[in-house]
GUPA-786875 format. One record per atom (N, C-alpha, C): atom name; z, x, y. Coordinates in nm, 2 decimals, always signed. Layout:
! GUPA-786875
- atom | up | east | north
- CA | Z | X | Y
...
END
This chain:
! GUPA-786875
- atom | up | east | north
- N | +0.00 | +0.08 | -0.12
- CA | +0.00 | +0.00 | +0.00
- C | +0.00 | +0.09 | +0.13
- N | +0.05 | +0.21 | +0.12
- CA | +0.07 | +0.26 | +0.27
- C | -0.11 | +0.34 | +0.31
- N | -0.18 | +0.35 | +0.21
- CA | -0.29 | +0.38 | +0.27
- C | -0.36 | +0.27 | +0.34
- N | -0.34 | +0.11 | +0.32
- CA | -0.40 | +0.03 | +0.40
- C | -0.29 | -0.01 | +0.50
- N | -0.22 | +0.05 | +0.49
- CA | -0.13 | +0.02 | +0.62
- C | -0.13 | +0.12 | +0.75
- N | -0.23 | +0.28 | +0.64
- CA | -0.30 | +0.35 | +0.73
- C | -0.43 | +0.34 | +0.78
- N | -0.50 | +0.26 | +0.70
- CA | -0.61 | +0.22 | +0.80
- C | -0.62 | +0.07 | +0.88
- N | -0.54 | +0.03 | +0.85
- CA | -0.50 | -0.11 | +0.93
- C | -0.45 | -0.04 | +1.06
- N | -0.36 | +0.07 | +1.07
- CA | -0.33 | +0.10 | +1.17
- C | -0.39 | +0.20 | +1.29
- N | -0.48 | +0.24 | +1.19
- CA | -0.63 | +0.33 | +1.25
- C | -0.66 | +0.23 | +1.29
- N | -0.75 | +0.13 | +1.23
- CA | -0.85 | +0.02 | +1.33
- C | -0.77 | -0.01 | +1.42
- N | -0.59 | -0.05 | +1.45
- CA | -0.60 | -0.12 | +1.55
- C | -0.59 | +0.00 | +1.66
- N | -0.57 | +0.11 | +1.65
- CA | -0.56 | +0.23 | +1.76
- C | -0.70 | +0.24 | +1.78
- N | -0.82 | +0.23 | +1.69
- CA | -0.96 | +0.25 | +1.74
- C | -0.99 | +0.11 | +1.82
- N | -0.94 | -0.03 | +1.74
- CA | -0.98 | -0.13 | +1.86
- C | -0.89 | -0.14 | +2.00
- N | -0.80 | -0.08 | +1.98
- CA | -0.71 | -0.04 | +2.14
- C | -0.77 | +0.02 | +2.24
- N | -0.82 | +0.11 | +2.19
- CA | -0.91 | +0.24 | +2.28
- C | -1.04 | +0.19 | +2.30
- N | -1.09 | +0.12 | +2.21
- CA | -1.24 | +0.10 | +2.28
- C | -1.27 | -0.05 | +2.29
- N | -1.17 | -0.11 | +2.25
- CA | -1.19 | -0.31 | +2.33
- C | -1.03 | -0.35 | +2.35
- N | -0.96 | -0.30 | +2.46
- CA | -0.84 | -0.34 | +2.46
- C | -0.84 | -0.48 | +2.49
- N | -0.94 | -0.50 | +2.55
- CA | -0.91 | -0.70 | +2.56
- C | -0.90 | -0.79 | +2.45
- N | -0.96 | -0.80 | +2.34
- CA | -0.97 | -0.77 | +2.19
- C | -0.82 | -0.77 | +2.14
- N | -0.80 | -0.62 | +2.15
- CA | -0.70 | -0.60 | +2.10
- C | -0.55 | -0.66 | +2.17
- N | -0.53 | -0.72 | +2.27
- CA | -0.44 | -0.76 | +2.32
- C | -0.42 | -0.94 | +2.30
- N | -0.57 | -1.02 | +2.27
- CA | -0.59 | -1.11 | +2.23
- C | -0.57 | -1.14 | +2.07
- N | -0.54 | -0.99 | +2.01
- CA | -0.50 | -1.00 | +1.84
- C | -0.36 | -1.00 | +1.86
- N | -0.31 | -0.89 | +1.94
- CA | -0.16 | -0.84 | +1.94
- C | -0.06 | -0.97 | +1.99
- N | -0.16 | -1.09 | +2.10
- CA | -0.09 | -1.22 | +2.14
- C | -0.07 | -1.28 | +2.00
- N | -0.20 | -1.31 | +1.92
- CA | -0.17 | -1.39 | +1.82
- C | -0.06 | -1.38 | +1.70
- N | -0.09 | -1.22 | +1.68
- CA | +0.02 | -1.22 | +1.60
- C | +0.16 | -1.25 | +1.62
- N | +0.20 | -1.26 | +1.75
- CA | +0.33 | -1.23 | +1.84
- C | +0.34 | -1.38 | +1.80
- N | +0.26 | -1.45 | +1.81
- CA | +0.27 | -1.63 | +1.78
- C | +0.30 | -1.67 | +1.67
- N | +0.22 | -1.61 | +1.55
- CA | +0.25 | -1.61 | +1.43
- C | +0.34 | -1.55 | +1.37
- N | +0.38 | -1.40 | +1.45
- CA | +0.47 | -1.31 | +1.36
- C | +0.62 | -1.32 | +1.44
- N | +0.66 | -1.38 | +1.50
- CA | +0.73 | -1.33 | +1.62
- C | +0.86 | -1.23 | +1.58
- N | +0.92 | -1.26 | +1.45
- CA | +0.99 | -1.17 | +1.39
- C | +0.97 | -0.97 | +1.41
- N | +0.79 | -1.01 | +1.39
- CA | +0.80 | -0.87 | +1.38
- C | +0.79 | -0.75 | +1.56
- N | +0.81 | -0.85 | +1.66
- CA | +0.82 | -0.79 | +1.77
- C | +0.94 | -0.80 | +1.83
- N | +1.07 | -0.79 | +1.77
- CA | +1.18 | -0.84 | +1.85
- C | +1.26 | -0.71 | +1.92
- N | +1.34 | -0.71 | +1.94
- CA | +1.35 | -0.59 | +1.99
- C | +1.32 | -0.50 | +2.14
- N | +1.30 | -0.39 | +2.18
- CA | +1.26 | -0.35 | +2.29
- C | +1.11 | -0.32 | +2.22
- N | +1.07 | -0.41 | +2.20
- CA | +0.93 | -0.31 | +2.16
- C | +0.83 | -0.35 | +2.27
- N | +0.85 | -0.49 | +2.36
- CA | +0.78 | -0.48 | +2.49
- C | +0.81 | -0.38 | +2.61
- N | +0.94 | -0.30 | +2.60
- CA | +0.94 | -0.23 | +2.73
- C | +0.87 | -0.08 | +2.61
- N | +0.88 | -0.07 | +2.54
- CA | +0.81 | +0.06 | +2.45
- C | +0.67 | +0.05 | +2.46
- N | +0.61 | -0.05 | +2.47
- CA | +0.48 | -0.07 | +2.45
- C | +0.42 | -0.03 | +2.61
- N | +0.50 | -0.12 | +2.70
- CA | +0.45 | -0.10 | +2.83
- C | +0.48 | +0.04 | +2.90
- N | +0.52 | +0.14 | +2.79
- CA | +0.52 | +0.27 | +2.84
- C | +0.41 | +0.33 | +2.76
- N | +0.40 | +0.26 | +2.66
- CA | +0.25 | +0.35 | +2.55
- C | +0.13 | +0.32 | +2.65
- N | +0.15 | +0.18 | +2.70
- CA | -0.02 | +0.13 | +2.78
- C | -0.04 | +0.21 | +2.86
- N | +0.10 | +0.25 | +2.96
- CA | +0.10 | +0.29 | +3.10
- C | +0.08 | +0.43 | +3.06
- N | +0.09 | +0.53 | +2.96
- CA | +0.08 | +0.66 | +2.93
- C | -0.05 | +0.68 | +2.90
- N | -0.12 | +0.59 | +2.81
- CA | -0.25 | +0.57 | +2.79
- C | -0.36 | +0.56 | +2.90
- N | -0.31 | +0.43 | +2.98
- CA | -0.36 | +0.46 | +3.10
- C | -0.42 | +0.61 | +3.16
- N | -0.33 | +0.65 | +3.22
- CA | -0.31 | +0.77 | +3.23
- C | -0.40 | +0.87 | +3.18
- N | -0.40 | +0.91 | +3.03
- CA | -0.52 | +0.93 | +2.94
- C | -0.65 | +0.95 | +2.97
- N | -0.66 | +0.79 | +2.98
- CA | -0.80 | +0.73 | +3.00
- C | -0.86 | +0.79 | +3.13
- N | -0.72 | +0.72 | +3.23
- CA | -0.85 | +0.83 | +3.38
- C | -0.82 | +0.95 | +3.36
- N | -0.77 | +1.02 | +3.29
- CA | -0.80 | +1.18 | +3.28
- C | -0.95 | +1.22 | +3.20
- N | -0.91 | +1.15 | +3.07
- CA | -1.04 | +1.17 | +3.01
- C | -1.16 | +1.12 | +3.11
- N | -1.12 | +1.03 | +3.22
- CA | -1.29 | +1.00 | +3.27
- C | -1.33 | +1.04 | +3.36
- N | -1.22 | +1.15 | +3.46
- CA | -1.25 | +1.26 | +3.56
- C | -1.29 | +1.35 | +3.50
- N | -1.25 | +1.42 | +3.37
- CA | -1.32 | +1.55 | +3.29
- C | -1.48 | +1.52 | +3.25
- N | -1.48 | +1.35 | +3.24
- CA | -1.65 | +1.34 | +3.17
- C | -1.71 | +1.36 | +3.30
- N | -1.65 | +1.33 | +3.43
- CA | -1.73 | +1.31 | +3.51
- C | -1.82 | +1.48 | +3.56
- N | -1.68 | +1.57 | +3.55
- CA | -1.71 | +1.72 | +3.59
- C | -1.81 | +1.75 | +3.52
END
């Protein structure tokens, strides 16, 4: 089981990075469906992963630009 839990967890870091809207419209549903499995501080955790990512992203897009 943990290798499909490793690529379950690949696709959703590859659909994060290249259709976050997508992926934020999966991550609502399951929050509806699952809500067990987000309890916790995992929204102030997350909003430091987006906002670090962020971050990332315009770095990576000032280097493509150079």
């Amino acid at each position: 089981m943990s290798n499909l839990d490793e690529s379950i967890g690949k696709l959703l870091l590859d659909l994060q990075k290249n259709d976050p809207d997508t992926f934020k419209k999966l991550m609502k549903i399951a929050k509806e469906e699952n809500p067990e499995l987000f309890e916790g501080d995992i929204d102030e955790d997350n909003k430091k992963i987006d906002e670090y990512n962020r971050k990332i992203e315009e770095y990576n897009q000032k280097v493509d630009e150079d």
